[in-house]
N, C-alpha and C positions, 0 to 999 in steps of 0.2 A: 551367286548365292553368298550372303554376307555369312563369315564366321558363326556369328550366331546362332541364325539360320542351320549351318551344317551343326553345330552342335546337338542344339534338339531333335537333329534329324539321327546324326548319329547314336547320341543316346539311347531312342527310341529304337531304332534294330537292335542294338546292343542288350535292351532290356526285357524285349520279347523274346528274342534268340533265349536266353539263358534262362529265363522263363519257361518258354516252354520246352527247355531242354529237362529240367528241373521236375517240372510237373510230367514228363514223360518219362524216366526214370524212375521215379517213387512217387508216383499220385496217392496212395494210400494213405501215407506219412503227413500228421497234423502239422508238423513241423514244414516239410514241405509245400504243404497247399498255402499257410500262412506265410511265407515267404512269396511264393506265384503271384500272392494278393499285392504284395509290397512291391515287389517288381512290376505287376500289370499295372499301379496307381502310378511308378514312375516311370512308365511307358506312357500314358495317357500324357504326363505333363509335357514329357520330352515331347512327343508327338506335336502335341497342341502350342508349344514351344513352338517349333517349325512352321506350322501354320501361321501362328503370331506373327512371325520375324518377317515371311514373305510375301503378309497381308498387304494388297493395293492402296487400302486407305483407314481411314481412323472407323469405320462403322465396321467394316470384313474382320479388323485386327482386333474389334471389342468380341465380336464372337467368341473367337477361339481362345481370346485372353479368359471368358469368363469359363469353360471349358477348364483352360490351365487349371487356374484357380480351384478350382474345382480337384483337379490330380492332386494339387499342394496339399488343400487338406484332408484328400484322402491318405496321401501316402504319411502322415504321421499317425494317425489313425493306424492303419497296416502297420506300420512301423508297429509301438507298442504290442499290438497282437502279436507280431513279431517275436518280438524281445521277450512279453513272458512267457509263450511258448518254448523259445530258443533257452532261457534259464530255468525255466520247472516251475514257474510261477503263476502258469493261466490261471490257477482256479482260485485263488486265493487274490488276485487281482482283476475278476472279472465286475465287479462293482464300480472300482477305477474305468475301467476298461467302457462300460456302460454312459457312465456319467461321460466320461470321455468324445465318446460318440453322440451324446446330445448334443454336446457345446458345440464339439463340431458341425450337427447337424443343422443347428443357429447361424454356421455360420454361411454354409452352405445358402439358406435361403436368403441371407444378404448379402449373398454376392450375386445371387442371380436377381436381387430385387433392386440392384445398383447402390447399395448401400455400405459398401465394403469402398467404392474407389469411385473418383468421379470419374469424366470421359479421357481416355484417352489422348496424348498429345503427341509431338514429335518431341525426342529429349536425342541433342548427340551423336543423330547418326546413326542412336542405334535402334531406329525404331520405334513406334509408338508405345507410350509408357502411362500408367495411370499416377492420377493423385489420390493418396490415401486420404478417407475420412477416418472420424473418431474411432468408428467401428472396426478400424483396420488396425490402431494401435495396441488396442485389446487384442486384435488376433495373432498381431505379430508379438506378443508375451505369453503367451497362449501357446503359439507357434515354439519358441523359444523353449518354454518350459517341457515341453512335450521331449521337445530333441534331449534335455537335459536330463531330462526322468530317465528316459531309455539310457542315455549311455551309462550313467549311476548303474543300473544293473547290472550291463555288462562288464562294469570295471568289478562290481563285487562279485560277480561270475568268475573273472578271468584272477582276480587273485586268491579263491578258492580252488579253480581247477587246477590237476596237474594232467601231465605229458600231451597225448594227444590232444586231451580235448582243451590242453589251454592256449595250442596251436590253431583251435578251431575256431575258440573266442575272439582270440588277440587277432585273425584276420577278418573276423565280422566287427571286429571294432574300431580296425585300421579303416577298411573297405567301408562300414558309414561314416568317419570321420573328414574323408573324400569325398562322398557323395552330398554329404548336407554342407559342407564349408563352398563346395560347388554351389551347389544351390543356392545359399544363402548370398555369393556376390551379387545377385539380380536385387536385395532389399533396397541398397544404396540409392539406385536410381529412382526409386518410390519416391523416393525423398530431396528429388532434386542435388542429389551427389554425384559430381561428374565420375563415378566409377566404372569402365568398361567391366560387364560380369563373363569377357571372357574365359574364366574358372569355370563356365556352368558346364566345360567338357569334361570336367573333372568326374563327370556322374559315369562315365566309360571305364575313367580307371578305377573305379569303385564295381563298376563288374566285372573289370581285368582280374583283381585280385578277388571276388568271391569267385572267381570260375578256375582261378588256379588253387585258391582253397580248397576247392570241391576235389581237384584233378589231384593233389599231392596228400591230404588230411582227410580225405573221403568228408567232407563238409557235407550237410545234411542226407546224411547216411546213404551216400551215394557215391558207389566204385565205379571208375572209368578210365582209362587206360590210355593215357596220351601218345599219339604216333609221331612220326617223322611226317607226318602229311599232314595230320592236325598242323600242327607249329607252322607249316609254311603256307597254309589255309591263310590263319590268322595274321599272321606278317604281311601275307598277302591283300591282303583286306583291306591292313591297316596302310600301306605305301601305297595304294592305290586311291584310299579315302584321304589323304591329307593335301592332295592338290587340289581337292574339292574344294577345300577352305578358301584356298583365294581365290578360289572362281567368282 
């Protein structure tokens, strides 16, 4: 299994787990279930990540690539939902929020109508990689701007909170700052940029620190009680999963 490979694989446990740890704690809580959403869209990519990386050939690895694509632009989507929830903003942003999900929904249909990337090729080593067309440069500003809008929030959140809750900010806004700078090493290669996107593991420690949020600041309103067997669970886990990488 290539690096990669284990990445999106990784990821993908990592973001169901805390998912549906999340959603089993306080299902109730809007804020909660808006979060599950963001987490399941970045389980879907990471997943279908996996898929991609250990796909046989160019026609297997276009499936699940369209799939990914597919997670990409759900989880910015969720995201936003996200965010105004997380800052007291849903209702007065749901117009945004709407329009939001059209475009996106635009684009949805041209990715599965093959109009987002052409086919597939080998780039590097690191597996099969598409070319963007026109339509994909519009998404990737699009894409961009979305991550941009979001975190503007939370910076104007995190400099208006105090004590706890700007403890609560500042690690959701650490924790996506990892997760989408992760992410975002995979655009280079679109573009015929020799850049290895081994950062896309970076989406795990973006759910290391929202799960130790959650465990020290009670992060979306959720108390939990870290043990001595927790902690060596996870250690566990984790020195066990990293020989996987160069397998």
């Amino acid at each position: 299994m290539s690096f990669l490979a284990f990445s999106g694989l990784a990821n993908s446990i990592a973001c169901v787990g805390l998912a549906l740890f999340v959603i089993t704690k306080n299902w109730k809580g809007t804020l909660t279930r808006s979060y599950f959403l963001l987490n399941t869209s970045v389980a879907l990519y990471s997943f279908c990540y996996f898929l991609w990386q250990i796909a046989p050939d160019a026609s297997s690895a276009l499936v699940w690539f369209r799939i990914l694509t597919l997670g990409i632009i759900l989880i910015n989507q969720s995201y936003l939902y996200f965010v105004f929830t997380f800052v007291g903003i849903l209702q007065r942003q749901r117009a945004l929020l709407r329009a939001c999900f059209l475009i996106n929904l635009i684009f949805i249909v041209l990715n599965f109508s093959s109009l987002l990337y052409a086919e597939l090729v080998p780039k590097w080593n690191f597996g099969y990689w598409p070319t963007p067309k026109q339509a994909f440069h519009a998404y990737l500003v699009f894409w961009i701007w979305q991550c941009l809008y979001g975190f503007t929030w939370r910076v104007r959140r995190y400099r208006e909170a105090t004590g706890v809750s700007k403890e609560q900010v500042k690690y959701f806004l650490v924790g996506a700052l990892f997760g989408f700078a992760g992410g975002a090493t995979n655009w280079p290669l679109w573009y015929n940029i020799p850049f290895p996107p081994y950062l896309n593991i970076l989406i795990s420690v973006y759910i290391g620190i929202v799960a130790y949020a959650i465990t020290r600041y009670h992060l979306l309103d959720i108390k939990v009680a870290i043990t001595r067997t927790t902690v060596f669970a996870v250690v566990y886990v984790l020195l066990l999963g990293l020989p996987l990488a160069g397998a």
